[in-house]
C-alpha positions in Angstrom: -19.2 -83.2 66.4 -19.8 -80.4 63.9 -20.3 -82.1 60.2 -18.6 -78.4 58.6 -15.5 -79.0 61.2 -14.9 -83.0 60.7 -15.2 -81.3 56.8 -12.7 -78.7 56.9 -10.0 -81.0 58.2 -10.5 -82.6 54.7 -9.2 -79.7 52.8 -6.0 -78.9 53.8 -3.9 -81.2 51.6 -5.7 -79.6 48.6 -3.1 -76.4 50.0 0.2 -78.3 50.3 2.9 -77.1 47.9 4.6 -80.4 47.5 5.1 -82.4 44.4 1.8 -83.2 43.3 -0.1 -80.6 41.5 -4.3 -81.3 43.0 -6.3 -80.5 39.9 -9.4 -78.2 40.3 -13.0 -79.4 39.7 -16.0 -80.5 40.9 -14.8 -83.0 44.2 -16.4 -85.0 46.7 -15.1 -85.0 50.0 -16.2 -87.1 53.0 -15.5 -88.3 56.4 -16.6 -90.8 58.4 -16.3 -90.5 62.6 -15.6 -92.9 64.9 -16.6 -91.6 68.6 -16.6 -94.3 71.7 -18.8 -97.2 70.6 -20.5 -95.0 67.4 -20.1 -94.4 63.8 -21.3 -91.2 62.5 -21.5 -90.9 59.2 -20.2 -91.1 56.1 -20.5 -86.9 55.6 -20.1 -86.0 52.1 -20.3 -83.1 49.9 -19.7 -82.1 46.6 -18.0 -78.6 45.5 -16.8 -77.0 42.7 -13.0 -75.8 43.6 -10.4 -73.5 42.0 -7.0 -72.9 42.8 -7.8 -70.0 44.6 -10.1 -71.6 46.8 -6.9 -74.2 47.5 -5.2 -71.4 49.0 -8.4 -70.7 51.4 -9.9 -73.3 52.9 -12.6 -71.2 54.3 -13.7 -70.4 51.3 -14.5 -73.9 50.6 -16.0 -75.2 54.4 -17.1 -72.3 55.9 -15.4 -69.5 58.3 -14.1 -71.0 61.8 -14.1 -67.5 63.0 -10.5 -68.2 63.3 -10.8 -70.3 66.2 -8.9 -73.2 64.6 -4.7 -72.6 65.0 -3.0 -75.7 62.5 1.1 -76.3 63.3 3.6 -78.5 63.2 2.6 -78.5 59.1 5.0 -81.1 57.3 5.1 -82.5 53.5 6.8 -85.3 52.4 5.7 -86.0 49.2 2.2 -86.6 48.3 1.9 -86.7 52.7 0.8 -83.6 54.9 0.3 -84.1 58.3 -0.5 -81.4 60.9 -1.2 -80.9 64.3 -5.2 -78.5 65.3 -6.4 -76.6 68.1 -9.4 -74.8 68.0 -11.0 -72.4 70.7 -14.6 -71.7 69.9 -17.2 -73.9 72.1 -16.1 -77.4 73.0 -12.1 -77.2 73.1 -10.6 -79.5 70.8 -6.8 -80.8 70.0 -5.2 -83.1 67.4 -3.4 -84.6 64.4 -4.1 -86.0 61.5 -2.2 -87.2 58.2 -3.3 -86.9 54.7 -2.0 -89.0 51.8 -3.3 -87.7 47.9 -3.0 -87.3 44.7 -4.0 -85.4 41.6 -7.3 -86.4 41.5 -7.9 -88.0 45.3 -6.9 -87.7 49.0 -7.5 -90.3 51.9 -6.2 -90.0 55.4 -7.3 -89.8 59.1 -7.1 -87.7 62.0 -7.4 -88.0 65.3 -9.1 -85.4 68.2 -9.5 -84.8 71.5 -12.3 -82.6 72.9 -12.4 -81.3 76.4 -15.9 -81.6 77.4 -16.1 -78.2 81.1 -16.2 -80.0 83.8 -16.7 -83.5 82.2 -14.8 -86.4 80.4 -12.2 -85.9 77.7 -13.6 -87.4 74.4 -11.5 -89.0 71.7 -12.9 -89.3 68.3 -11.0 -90.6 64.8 -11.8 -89.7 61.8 -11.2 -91.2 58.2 -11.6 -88.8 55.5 -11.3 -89.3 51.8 -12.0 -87.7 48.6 -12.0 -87.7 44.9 -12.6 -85.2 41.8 -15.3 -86.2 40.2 -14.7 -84.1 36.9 -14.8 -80.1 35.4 -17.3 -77.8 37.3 -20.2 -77.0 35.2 -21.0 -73.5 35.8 
C-alpha cells in the first residue's frame, strides 16, 4: 500500500464546506493500516496548510495523476464520508468516513484492491490528525 495514497485519503475533510471552519497551520496527519494479519504503520507527516491548499488536496499529498475518482460525497455536520476508485497500478475501491473539527479529524476507511489475476485484498485504515500550531515560515 502506497504511504502518499493511505495519506491523501486523510485530507479530504480539511475541503468539506460544512459547519466547522478547519483552521490552517502547521498539522500532523497519520494513518495506521490494517491489511490481513498486519499492522503497517503509524504514517505521519507534518505540513504547513493554507486554505488554498484545503481546496486542493494535491497540493498537500502529491498528484494522483488523476487516477483517483471520489463520489457519493455527503456532510452532515462535522461528518464527510465518501466513496474512491482509483485506476493507476493495482485497482482499488472504497469508503471511508471522517469525523473533525477545528483543530483535529479522526476517521477510517475501508479498501479493496484487485490484485490481476490474484486475490482481492481488503485493508482498513484509521486515520487521524491534529494542528499542531501557526506555520513558521
Amino acid at each position: 500500500m502506497n504511504k502518499r495514497f493511505v495519506l491523501l485519503l486523510v485530507v479530504f475533510p480539511l475541503t468539506a464546506t460544512a459547519a466547522v471552519d478547519v483552521r490552517e497551520g502547521l498539522w500532523e496527519l497519520g494513518a495506521t493500516v490494517h491489511l490481513e494479519n498486519q499492522t503497517m504503520g503509524p504514517y505521519t507527516r507534518q505540513q504547513c496548510i493554507t486554505k488554498e491548499d484545503l481546496q486542493h488536496p494535491e497540493r498537500i499529498f502529491g498528484e494522483t495523476n488523476g487516477s483517483c475518482d471520489y463520489t457519493s460525497k455527503r456532510y452532515f455536520g462535522n461528518q464527510f464520508s465518501f466513496n474512491v476508485r482509483c485506476n493507476s497500478g493495482i485497482p482499488l475501491t472504497g469508503a471511508g468516513e471522517v469525523e473533525y473539527g477545528a483543530d483535529w479529524i479522526k476517521g477510517h476507511m475501508e479498501l479493496n484492491a484487485q490484485v490481476s489475476g490474484g486475490p482481492t485484498i481488503e485493508s482498513t485504515s484509521e486515520i487521524a490528525g491534529k494542528r499542531l500550531g501557526d506555520c513558521t515560515h
